[in-house]
C-alpha positions in Angstrom: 14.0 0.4 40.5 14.5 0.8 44.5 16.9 3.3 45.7 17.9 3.8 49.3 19.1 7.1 50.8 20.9 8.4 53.5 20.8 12.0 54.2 22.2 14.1 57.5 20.3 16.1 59.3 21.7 18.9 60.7 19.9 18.6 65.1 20.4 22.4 65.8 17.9 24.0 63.4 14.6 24.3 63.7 13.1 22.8 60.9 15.3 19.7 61.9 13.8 19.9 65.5 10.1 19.8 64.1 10.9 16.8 62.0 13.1 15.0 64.8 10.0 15.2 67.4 7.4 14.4 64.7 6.9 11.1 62.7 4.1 12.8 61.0 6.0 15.7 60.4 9.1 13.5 58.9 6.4 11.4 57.2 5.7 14.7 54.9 9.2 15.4 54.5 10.2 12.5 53.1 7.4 12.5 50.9 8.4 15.7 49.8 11.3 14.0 48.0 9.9 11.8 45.8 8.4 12.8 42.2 4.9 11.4 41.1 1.7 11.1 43.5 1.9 11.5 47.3 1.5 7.8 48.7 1.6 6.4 44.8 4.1 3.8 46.0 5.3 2.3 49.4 8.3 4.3 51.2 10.1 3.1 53.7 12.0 5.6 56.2 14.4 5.2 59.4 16.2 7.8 61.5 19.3 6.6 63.3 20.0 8.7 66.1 23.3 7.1 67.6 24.8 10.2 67.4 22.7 13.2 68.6 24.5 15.4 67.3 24.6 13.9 63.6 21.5 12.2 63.4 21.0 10.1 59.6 17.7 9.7 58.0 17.7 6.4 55.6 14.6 6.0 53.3 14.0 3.7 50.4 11.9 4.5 47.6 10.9 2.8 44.5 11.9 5.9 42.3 15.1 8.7 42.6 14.4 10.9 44.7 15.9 14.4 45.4 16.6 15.4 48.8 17.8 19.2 48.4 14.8 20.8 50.5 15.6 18.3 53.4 19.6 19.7 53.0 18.1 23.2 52.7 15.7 23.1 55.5 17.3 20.7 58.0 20.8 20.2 56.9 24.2 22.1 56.5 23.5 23.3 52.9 26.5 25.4 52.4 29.5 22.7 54.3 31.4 20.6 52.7 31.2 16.8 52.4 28.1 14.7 51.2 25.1 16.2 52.5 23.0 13.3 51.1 24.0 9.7 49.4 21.3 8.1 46.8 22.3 4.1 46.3 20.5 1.6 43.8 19.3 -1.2 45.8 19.6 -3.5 42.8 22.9 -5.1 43.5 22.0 -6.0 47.1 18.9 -7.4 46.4 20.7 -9.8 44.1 23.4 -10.5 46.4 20.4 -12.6 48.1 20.7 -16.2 48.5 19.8 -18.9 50.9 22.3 -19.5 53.2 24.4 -15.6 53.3 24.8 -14.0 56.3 24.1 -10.1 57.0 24.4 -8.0 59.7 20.9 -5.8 59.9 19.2 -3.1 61.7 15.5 -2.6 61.7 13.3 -0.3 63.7 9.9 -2.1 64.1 6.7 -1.5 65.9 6.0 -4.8 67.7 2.5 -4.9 68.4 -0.2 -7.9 69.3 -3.6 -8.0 68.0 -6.2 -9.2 70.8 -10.0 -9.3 71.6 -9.8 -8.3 75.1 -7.0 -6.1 76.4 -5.8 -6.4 80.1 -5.8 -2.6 80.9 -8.6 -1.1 78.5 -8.6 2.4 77.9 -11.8 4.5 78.3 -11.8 4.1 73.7 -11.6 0.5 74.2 -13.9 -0.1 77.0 -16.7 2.1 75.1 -16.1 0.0 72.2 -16.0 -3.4 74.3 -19.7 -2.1 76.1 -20.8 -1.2 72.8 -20.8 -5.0 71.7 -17.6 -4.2 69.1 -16.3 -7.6 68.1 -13.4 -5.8 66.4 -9.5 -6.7 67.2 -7.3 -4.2 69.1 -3.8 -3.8 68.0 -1.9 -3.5 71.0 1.8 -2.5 71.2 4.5 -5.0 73.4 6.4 -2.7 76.2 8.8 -4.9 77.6 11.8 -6.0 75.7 11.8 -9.5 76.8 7.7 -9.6 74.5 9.5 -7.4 71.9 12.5 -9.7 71.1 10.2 -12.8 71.1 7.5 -10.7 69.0 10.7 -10.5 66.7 12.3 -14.3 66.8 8.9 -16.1 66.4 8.2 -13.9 63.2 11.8 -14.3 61.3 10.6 -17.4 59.7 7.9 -15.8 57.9 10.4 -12.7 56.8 12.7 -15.2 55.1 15.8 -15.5 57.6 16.9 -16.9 60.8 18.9 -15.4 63.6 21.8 -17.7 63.9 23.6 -18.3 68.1 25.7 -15.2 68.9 29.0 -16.4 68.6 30.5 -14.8 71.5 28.4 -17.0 73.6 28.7 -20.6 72.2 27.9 -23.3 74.6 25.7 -21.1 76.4 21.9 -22.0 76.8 19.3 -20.7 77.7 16.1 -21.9 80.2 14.7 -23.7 77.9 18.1 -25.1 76.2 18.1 -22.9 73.2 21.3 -20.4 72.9 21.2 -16.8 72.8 20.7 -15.3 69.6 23.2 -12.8 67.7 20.4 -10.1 68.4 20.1 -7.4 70.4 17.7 -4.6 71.0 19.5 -0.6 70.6 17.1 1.3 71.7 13.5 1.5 72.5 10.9 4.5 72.6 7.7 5.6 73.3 6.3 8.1 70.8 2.7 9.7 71.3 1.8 12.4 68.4 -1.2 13.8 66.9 -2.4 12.6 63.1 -4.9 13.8 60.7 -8.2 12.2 59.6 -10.4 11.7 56.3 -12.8 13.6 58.4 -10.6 16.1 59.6 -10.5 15.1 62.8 -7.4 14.9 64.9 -6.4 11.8 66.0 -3.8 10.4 68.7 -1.3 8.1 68.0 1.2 6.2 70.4 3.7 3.4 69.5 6.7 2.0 71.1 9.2 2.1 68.7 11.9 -0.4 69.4 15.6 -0.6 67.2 17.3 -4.2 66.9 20.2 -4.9 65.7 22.6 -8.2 65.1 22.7 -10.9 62.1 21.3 -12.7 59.9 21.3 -16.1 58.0 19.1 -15.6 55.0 16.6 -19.2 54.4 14.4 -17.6 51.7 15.7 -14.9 49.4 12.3 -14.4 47.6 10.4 -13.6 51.3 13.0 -11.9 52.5 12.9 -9.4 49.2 9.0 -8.9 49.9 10.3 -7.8 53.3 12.9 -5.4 52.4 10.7 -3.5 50.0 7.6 -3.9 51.7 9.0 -3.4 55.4 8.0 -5.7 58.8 5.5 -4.6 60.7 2.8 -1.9 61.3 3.7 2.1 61.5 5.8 2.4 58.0 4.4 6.1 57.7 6.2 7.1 61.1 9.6 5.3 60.5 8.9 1.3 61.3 9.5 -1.2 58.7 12.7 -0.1 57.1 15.3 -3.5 57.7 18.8 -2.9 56.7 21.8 -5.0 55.2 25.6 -5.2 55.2 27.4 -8.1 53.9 29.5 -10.0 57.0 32.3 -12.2 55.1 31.7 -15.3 54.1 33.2 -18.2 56.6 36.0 -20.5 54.8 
């Protein structure tokens, strides 16, 4: 049974500061809070800065967790108020039918896979001398190639992005209208990650946050997609899409 969380984290300690700079180090965290094997089952984790100073972490996991060390370590563990709130993620799963509208947020990392990049780096052009015939997974920078990474792939997630109301009439270039979608906030995150061999690795992705709505076409996908998450980079807080119900039209 899925649950989904959302804790506050408390931007003034230090643990908090750690695991606000550090997907890896929020990627253990999180773990932290779920009983049975480490990595056993998929978990899904977002942190919504729009307020610095109250920052939320959201995380969906397929058991109950517990988050006390995250309100003892990086949270106000002796204030009043809900320090952490732990939903079943039943009833909005079956809410789910073709045709409903949501409002969503989703922080993704949009990325391109090609055989020859533009720019290589001096990894990529060792590799590309070397005869490699391997694919390189690139991330998109602009946010003109990450909202089209994002509209050409909503068909395969199971929804549509329906014309932003505010702008009805209005077309586009190529006589399409804008879409009720809009990109939050975008960042690029560069950190250090562990091998098998125990090597140090580096990793950088461009994090991008999009909000707006949704008009659901395939209920079944679009469950794969909540529980599985969209795109690559789940570990370090990508994947995780949200809903809220928007009332229905008469």
């Amino acid at each position: 049974m899925p649950y989904l969380s959302r804790i506050r984290i408390n931007p003034l300690r230090a643990m908090s500061r750690k695991l606000l700079d550090s997907p890896r180090a929020m990627h253990g965290a999180v773990q932290a809070g779920i009983p049975g094997e480490p990595d056993q089952s998929r978990t899904l984790w977002r942190l919504d800065p729009d307020n610095p100073y109250r920052p939320q972490l959201f995380v969906l996991t397929a058991d109950r967790p517990d988050w006390s060390h995250l309100v003892e370590q990086a949270g106000w563990p002796d204030a009043n108020g809900e320090h952490y709130v732990v939903r079943d993620y039943a009833p909005l799963l079956r809410q789910l039918a073709p045709g409903r509208s949501f409002a969503f947020r989703l922080t993704a990392n949009p990325v391109q896979n090609t055989n020859r990049p533009d720019k290589p780096t001096t990894r990529q052009q060792a590799r590309i001398d070397a005869g490699d015939r391997r694919g390189f997974r690139l991330g998109h920078r602009t946010a003109e190639a990450q909202l089209k990474w994002f509209l050409t792939r909503a068909s395969r997630w199971g929804f549509e992005i329906p014309a932003a109301p505010q702008l009805d009439g209005i077309h586009d270039t190529a006589g399409e209208p804008p879409r009720d979608i809009r990109i939050v906030a975008r960042r690029r995150r560069s950190f250090g990650k562990g091998t098998a061999t125990g090597k140090e690795s580096h990793v950088v992705m461009n994090s991008v946050t999009f909000e707006g709505s949704l008009r659901i076409t395939d209920p079944d996908i679009l469950t794969e997609r909540l529980l599985g998450g969209i795109g690559p980079s789940k570990a370090y807080g990508c994947g995780l899409l949200t809903l809220a119900p928007l009332p229905e039209k008469e």
